[in-house]
mmCIF file of the N, C-alpha and C atoms, coordinates in Angstrom:
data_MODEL
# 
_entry.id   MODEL 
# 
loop_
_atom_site.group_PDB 
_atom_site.id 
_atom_site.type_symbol 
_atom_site.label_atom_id 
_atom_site.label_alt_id 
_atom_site.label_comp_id 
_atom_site.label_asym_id 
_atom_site.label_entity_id 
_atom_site.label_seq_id 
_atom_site.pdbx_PDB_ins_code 
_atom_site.Cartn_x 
_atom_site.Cartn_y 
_atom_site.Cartn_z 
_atom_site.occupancy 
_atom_site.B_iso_or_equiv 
_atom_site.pdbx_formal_charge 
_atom_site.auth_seq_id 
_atom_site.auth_comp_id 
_atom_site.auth_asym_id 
_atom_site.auth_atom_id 
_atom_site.pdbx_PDB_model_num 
ATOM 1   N N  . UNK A 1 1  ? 2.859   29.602  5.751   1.00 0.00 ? 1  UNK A N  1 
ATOM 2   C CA . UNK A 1 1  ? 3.103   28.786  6.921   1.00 0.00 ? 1  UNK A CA 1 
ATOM 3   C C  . UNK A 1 1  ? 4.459   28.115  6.743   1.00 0.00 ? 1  UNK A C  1 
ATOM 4   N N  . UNK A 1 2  ? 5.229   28.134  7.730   1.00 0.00 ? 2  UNK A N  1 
ATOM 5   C CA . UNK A 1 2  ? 6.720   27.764  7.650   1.00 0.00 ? 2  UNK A CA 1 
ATOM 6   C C  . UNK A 1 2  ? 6.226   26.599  7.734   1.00 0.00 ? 2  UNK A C  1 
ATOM 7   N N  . UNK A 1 3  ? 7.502   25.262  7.144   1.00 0.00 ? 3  UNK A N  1 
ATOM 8   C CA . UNK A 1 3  ? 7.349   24.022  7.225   1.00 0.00 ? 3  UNK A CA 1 
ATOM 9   C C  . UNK A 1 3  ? 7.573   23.452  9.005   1.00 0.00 ? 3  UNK A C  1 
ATOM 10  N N  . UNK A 1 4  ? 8.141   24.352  9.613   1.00 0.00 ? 4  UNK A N  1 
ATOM 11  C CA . UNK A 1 4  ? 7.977   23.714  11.028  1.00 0.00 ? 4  UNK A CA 1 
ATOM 12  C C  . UNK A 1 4  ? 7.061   23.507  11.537  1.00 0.00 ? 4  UNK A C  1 
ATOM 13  N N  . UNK A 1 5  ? 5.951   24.803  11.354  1.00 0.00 ? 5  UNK A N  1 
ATOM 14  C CA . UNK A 1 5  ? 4.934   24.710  11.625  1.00 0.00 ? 5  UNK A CA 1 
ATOM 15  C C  . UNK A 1 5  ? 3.680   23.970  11.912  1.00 0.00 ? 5  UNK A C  1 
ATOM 16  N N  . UNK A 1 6  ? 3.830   23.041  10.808  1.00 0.00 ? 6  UNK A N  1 
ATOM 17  C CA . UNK A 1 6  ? 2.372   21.585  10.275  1.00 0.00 ? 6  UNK A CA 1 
ATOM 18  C C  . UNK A 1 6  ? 2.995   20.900  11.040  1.00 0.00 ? 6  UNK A C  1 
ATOM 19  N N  . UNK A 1 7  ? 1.787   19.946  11.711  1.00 0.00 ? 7  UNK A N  1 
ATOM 20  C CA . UNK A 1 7  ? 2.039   18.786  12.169  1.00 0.00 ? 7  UNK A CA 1 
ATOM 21  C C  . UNK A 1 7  ? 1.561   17.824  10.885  1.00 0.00 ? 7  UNK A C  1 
ATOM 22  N N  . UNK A 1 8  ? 2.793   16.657  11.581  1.00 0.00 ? 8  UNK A N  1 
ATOM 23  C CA . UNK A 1 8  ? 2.193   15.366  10.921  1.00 0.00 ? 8  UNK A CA 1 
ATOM 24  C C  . UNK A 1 8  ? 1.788   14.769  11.723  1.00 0.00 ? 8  UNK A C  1 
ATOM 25  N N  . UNK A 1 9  ? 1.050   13.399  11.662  1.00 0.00 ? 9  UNK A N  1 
ATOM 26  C CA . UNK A 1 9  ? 0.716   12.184  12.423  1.00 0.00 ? 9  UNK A CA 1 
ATOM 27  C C  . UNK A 1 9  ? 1.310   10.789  11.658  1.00 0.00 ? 9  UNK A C  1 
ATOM 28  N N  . UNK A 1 10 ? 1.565   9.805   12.357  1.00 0.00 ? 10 UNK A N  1 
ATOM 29  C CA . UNK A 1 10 ? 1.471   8.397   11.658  1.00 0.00 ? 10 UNK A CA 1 
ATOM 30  C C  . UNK A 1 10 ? 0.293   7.599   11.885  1.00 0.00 ? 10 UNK A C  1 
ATOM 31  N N  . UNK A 1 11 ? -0.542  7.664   10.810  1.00 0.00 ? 11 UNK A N  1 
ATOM 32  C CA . UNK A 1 11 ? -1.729  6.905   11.300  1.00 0.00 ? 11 UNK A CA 1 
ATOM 33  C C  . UNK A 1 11 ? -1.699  5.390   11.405  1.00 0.00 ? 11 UNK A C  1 
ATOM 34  N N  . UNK A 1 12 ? -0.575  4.590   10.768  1.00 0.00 ? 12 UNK A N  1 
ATOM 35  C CA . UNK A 1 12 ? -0.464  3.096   10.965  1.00 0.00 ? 12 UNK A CA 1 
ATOM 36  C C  . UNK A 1 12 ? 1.112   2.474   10.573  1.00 0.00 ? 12 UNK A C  1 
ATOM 37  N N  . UNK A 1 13 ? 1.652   1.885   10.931  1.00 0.00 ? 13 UNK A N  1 
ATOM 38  C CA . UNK A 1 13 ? 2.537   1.441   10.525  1.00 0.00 ? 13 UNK A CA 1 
ATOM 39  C C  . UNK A 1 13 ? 2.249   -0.384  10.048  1.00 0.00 ? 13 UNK A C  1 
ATOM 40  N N  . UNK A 1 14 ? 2.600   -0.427  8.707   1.00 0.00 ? 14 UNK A N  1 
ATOM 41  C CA . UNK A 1 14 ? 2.544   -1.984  8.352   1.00 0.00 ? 14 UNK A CA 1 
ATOM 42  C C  . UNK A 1 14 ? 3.775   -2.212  8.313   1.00 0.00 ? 14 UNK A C  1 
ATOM 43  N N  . UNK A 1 15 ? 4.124   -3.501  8.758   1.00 0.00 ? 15 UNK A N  1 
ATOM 44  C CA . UNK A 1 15 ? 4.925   -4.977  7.655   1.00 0.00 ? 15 UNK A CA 1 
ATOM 45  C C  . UNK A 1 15 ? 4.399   -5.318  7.164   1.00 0.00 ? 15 UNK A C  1 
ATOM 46  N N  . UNK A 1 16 ? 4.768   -4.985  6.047   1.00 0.00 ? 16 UNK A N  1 
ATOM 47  C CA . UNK A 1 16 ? 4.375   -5.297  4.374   1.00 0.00 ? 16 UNK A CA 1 
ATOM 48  C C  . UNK A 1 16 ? 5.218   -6.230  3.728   1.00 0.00 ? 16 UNK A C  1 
ATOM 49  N N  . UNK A 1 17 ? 6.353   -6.321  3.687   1.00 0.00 ? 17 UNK A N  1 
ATOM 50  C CA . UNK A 1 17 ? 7.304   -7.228  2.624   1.00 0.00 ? 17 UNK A CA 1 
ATOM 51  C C  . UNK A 1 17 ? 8.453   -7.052  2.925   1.00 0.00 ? 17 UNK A C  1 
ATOM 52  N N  . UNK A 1 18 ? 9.122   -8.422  2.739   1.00 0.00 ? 18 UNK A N  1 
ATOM 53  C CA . UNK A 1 18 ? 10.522  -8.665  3.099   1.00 0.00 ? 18 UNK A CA 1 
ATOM 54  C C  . UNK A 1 18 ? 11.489  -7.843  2.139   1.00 0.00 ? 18 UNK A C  1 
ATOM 55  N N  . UNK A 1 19 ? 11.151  -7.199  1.562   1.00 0.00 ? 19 UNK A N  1 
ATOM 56  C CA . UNK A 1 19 ? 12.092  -6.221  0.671   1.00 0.00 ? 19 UNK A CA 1 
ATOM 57  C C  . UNK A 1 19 ? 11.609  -4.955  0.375   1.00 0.00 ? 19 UNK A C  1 
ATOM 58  N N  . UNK A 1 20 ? 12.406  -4.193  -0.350  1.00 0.00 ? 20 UNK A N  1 
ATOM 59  C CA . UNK A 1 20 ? 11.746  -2.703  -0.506  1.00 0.00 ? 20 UNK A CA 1 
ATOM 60  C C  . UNK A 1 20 ? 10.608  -2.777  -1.199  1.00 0.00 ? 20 UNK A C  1 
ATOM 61  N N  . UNK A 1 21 ? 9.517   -1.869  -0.987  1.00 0.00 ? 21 UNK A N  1 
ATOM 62  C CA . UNK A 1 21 ? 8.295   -1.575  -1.416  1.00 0.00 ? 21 UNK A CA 1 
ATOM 63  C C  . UNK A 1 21 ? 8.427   -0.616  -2.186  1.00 0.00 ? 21 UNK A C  1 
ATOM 64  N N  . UNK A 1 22 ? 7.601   -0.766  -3.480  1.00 0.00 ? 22 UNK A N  1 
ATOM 65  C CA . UNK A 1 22 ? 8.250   0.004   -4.933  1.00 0.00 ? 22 UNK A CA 1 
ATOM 66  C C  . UNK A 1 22 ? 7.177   0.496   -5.171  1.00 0.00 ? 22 UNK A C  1 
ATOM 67  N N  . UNK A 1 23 ? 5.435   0.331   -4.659  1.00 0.00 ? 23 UNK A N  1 
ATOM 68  C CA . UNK A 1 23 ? 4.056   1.183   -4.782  1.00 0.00 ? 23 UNK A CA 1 
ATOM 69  C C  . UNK A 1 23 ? 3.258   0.812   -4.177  1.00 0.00 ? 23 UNK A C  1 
ATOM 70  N N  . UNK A 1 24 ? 2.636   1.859   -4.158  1.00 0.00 ? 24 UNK A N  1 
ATOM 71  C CA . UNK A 1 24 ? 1.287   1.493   -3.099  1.00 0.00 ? 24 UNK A CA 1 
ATOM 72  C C  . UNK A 1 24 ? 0.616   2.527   -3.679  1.00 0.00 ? 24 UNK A C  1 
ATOM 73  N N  . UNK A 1 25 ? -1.079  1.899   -3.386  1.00 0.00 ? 25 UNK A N  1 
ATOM 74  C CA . UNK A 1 25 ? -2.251  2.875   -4.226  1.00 0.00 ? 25 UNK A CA 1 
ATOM 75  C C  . UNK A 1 25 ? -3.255  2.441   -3.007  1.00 0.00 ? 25 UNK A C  1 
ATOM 76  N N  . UNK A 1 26 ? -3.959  3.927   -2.823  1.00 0.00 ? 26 UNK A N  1 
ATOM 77  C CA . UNK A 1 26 ? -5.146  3.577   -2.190  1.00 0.00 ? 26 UNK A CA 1 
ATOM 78  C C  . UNK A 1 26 ? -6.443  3.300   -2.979  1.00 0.00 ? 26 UNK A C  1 
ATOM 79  N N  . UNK A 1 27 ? -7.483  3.038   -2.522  1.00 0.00 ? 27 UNK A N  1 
ATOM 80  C CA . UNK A 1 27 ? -8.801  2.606   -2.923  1.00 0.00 ? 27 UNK A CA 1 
ATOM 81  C C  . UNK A 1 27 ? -9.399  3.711   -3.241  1.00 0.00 ? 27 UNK A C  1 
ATOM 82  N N  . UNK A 1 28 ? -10.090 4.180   -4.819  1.00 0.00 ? 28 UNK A N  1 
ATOM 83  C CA . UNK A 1 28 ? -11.032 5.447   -4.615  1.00 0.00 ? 28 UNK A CA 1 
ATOM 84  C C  . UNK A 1 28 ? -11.618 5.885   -4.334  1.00 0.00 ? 28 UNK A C  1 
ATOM 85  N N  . UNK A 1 29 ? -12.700 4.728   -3.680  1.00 0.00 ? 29 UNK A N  1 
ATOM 86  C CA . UNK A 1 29 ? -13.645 5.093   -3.447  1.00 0.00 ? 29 UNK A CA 1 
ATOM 87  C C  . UNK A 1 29 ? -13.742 5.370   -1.837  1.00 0.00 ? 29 UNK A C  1 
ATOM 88  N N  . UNK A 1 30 ? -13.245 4.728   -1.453  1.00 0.00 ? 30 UNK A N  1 
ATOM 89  C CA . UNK A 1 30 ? -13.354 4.861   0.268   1.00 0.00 ? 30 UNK A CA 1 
ATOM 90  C C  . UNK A 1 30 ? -12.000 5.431   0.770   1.00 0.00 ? 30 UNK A C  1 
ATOM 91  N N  . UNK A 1 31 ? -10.938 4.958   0.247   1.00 0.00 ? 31 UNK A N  1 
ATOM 92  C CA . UNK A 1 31 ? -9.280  5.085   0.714   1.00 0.00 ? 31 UNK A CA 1 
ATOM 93  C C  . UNK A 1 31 ? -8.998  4.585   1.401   1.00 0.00 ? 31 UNK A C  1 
ATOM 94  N N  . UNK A 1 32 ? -9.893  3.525   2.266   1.00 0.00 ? 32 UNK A N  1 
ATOM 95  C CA . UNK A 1 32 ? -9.873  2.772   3.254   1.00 0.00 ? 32 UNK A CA 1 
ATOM 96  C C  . UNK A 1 32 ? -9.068  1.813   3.016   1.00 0.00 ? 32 UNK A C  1 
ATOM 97  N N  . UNK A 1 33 ? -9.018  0.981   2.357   1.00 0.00 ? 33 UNK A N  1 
ATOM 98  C CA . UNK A 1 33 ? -8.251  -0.056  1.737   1.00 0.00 ? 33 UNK A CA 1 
ATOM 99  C C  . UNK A 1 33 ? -7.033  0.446   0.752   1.00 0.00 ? 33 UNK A C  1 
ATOM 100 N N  . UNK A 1 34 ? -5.805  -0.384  0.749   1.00 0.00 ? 34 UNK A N  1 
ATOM 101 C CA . UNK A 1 34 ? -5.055  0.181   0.034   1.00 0.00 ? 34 UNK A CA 1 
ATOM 102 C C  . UNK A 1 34 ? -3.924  -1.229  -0.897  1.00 0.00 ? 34 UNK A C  1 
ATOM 103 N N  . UNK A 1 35 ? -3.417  -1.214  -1.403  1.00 0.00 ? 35 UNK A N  1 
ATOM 104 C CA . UNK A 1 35 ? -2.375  -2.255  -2.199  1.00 0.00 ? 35 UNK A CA 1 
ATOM 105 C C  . UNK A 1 35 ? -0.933  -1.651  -2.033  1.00 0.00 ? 35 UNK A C  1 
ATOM 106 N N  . UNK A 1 36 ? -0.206  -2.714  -1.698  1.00 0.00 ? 36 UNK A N  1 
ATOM 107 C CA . UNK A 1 36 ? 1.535   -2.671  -1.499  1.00 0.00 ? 36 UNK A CA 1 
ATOM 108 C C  . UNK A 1 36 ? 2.310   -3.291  -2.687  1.00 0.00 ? 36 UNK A C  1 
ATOM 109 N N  . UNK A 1 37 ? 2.921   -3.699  -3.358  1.00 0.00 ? 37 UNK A N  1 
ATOM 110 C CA . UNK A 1 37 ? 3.878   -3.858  -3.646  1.00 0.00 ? 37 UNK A CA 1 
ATOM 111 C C  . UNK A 1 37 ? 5.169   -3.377  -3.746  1.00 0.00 ? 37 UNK A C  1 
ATOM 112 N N  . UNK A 1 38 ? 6.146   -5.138  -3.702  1.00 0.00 ? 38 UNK A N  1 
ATOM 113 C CA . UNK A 1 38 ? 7.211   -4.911  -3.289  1.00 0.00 ? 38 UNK A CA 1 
ATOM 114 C C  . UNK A 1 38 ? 8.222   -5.869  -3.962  1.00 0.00 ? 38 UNK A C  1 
ATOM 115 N N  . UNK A 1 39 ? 9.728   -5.392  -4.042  1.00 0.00 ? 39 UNK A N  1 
ATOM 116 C CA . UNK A 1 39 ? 11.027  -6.456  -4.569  1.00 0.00 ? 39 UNK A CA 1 
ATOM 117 C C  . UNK A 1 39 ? 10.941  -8.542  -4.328  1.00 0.00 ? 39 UNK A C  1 
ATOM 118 N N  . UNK A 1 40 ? 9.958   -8.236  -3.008  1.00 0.00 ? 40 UNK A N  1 
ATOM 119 C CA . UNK A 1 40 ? 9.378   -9.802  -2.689  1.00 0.00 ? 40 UNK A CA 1 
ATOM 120 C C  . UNK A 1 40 ? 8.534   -10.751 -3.475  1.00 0.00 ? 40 UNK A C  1 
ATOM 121 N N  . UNK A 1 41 ? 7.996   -9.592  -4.758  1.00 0.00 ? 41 UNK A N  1 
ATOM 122 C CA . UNK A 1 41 ? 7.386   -9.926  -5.746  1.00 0.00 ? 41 UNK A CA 1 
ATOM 123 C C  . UNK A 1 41 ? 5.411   -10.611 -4.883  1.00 0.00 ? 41 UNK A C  1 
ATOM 124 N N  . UNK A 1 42 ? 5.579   -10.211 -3.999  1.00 0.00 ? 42 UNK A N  1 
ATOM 125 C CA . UNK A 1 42 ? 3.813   -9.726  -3.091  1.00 0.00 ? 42 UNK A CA 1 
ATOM 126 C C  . UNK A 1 42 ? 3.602   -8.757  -3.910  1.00 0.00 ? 42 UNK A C  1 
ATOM 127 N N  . UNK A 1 43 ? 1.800   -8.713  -3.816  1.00 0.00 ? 43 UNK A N  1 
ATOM 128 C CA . UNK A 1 43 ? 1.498   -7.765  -3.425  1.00 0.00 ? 43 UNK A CA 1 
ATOM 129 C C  . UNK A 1 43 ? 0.005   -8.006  -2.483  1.00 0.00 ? 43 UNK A C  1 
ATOM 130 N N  . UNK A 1 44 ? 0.244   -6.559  -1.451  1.00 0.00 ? 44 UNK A N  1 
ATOM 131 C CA . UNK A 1 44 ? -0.609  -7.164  -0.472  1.00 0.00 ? 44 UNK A CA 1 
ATOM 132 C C  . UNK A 1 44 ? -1.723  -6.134  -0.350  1.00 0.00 ? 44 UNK A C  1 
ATOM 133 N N  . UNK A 1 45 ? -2.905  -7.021  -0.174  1.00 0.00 ? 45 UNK A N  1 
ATOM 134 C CA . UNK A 1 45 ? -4.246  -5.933  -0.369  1.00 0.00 ? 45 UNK A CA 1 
ATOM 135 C C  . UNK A 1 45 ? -4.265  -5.522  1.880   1.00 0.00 ? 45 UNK A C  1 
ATOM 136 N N  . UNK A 1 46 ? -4.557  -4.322  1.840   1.00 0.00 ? 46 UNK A N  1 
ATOM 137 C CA . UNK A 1 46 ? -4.940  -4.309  3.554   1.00 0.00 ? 46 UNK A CA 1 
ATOM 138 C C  . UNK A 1 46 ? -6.291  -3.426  3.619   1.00 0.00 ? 46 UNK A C  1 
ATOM 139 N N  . UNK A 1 47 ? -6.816  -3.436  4.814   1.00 0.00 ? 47 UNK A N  1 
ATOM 140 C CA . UNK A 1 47 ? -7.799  -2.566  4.985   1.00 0.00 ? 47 UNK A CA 1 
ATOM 141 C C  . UNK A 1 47 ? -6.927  -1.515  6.339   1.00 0.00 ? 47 UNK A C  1 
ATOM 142 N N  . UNK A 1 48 ? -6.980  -0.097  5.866   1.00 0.00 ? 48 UNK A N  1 
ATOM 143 C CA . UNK A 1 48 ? -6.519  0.273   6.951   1.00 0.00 ? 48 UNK A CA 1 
ATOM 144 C C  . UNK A 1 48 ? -7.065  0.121   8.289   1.00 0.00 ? 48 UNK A C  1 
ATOM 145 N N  . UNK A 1 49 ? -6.155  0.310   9.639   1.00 0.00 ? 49 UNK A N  1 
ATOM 146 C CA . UNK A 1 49 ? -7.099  0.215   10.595  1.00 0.00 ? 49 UNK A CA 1 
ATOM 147 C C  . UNK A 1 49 ? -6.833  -1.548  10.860  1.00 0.00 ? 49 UNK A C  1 
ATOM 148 N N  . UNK A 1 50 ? -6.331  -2.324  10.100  1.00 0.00 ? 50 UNK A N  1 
ATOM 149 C CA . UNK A 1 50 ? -6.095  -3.369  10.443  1.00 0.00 ? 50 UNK A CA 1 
ATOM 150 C C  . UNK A 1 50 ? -4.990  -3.731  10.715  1.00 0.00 ? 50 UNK A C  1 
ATOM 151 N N  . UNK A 1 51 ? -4.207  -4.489  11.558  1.00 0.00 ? 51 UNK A N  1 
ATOM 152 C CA . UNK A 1 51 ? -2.670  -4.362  11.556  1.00 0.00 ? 51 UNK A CA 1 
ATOM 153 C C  . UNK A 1 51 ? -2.498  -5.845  11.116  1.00 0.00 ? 51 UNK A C  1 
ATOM 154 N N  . UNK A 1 52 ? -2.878  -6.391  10.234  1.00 0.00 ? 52 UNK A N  1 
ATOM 155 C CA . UNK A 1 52 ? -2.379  -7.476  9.186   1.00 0.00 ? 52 UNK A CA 1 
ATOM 156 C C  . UNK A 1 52 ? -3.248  -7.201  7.656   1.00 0.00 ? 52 UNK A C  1 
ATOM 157 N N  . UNK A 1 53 ? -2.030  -7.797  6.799   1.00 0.00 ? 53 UNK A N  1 
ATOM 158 C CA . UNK A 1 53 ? -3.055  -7.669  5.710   1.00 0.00 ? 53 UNK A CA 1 
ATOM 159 C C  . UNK A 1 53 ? -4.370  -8.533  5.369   1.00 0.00 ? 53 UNK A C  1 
ATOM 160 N N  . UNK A 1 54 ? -5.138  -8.397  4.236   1.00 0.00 ? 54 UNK A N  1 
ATOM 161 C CA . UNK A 1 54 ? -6.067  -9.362  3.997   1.00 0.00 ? 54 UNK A CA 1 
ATOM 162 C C  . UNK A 1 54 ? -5.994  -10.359 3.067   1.00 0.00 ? 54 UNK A C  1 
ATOM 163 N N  . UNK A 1 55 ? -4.813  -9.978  2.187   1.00 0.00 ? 55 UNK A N  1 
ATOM 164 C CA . UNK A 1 55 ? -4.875  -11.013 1.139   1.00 0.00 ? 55 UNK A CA 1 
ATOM 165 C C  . UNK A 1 55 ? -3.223  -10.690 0.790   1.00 0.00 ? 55 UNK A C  1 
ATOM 166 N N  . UNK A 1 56 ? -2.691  -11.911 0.346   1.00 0.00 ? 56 UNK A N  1 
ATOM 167 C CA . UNK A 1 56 ? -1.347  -11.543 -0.308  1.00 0.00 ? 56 UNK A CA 1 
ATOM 168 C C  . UNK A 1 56 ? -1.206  -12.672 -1.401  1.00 0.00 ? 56 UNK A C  1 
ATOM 169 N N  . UNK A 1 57 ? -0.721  -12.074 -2.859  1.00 0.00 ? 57 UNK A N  1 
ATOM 170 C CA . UNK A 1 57 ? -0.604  -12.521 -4.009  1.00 0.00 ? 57 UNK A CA 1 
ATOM 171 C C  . UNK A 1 57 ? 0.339   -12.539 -4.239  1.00 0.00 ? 57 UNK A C  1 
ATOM 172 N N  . UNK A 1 58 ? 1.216   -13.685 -4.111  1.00 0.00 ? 58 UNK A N  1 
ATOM 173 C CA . UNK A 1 58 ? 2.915   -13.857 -5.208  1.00 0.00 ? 58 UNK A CA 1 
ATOM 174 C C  . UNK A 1 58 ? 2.478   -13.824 -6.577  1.00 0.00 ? 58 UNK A C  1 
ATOM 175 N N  . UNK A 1 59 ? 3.320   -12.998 -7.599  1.00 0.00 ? 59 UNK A N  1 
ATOM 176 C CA . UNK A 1 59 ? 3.728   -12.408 -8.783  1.00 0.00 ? 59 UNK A CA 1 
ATOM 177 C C  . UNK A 1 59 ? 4.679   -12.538 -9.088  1.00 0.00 ? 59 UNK A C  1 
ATOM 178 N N  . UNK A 1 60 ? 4.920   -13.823 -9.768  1.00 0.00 ? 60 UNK A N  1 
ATOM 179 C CA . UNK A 1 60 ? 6.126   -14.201 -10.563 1.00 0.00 ? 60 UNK A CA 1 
ATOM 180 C C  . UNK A 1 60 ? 7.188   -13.462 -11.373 1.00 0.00 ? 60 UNK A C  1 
ATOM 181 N N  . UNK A 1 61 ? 6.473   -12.402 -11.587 1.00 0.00 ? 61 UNK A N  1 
ATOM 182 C CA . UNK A 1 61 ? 7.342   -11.079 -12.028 1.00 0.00 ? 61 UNK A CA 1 
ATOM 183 C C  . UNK A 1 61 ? 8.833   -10.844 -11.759 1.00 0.00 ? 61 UNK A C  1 
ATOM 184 N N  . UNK A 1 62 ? 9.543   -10.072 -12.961 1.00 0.00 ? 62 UNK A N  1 
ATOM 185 C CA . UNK A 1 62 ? 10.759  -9.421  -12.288 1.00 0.00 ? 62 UNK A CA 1 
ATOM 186 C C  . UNK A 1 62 ? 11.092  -8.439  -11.727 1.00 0.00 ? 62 UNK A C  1 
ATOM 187 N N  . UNK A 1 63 ? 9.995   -6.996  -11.687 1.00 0.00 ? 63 UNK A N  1 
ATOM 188 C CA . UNK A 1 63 ? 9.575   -6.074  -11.548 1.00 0.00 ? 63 UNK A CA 1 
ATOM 189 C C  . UNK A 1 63 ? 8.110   -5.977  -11.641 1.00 0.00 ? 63 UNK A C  1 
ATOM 190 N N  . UNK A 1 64 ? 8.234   -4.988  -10.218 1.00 0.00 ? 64 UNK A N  1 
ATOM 191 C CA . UNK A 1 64 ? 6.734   -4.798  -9.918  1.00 0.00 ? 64 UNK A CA 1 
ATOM 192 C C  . UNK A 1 64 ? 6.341   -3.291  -9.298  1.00 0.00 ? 64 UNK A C  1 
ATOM 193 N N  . UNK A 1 65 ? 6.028   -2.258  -10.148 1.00 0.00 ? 65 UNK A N  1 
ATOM 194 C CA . UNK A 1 65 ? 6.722   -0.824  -10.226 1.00 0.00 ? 65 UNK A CA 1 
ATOM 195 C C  . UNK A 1 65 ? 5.399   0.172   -9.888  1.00 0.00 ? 65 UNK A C  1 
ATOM 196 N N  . UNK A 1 66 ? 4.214   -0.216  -10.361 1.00 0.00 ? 66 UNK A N  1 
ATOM 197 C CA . UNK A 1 66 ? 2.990   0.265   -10.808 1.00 0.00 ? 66 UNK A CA 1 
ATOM 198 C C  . UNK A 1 66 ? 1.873   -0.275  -9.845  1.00 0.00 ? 66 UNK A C  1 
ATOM 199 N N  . UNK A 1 67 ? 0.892   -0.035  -9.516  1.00 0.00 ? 67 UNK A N  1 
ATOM 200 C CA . UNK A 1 67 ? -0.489  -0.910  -9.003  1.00 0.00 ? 67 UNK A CA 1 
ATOM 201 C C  . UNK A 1 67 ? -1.640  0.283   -8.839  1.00 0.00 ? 67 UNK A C  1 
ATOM 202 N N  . UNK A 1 68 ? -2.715  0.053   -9.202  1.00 0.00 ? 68 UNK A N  1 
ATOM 203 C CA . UNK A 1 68 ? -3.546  0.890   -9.271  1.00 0.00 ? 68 UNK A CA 1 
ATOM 204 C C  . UNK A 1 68 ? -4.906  0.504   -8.915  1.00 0.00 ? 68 UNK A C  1 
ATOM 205 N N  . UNK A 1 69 ? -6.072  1.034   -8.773  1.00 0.00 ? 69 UNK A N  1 
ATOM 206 C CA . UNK A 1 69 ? -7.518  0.481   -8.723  1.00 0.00 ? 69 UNK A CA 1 
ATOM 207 C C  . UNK A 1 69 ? -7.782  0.815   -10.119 1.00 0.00 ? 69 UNK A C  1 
ATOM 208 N N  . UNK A 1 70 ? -8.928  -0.174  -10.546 1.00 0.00 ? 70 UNK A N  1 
ATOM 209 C CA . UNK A 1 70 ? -9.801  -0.008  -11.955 1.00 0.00 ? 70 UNK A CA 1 
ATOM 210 C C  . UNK A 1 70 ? -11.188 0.457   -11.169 1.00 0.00 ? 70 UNK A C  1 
ATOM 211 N N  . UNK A 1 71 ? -11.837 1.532   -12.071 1.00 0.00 ? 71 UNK A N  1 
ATOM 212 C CA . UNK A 1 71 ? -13.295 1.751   -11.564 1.00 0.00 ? 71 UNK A CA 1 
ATOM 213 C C  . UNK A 1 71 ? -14.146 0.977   -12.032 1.00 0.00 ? 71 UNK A C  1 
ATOM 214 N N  . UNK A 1 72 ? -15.130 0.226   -11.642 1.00 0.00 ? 72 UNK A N  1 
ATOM 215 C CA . UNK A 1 72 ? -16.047 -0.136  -12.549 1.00 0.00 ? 72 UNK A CA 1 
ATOM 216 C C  . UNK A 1 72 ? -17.342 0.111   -12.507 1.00 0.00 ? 72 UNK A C  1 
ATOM 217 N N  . UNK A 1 73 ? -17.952 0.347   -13.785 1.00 0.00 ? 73 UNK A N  1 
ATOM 218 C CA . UNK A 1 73 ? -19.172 1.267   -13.698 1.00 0.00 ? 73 UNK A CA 1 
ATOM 219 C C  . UNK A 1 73 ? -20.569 0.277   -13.683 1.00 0.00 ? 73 UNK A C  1 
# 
């Protein structure tokens, strides 16, 4: 299949952070929910499907490069 071919969609657009956004991880279990971070030293938890986030955490950090879910059993 040629690349012209596929469609994409945009399923949401956020404002997320006053500076560049350096990761984002979705949720494993559902994917519904996902985490941003960004140079603003946020990071912001959202549920997709929502057009604001739900929680936002300043991180005193100088870099903020990585973010992930932990499973817990």
């Amino acid at each position: 299949m040629s690349l012209s071919s596929k469609k994409h969609w945009k399923l949401q657009e956020f404002v997320a952070h006053s500076a560049n956004v350096n990761c984002l991880a979705f949720g494993h279990k559902s994917g519904r929910v996902l985490v941003t971070g960004g140079d603003d030293k946020n990071v912001n938890l959202w549920a997709v499907g929502k057009p604001n986030c739900i929680m936002v955490c300043n991180l005193e950090m100088q870099f903020l490069m990585l973010l992930d879910f932990e499973d817990i059993n």
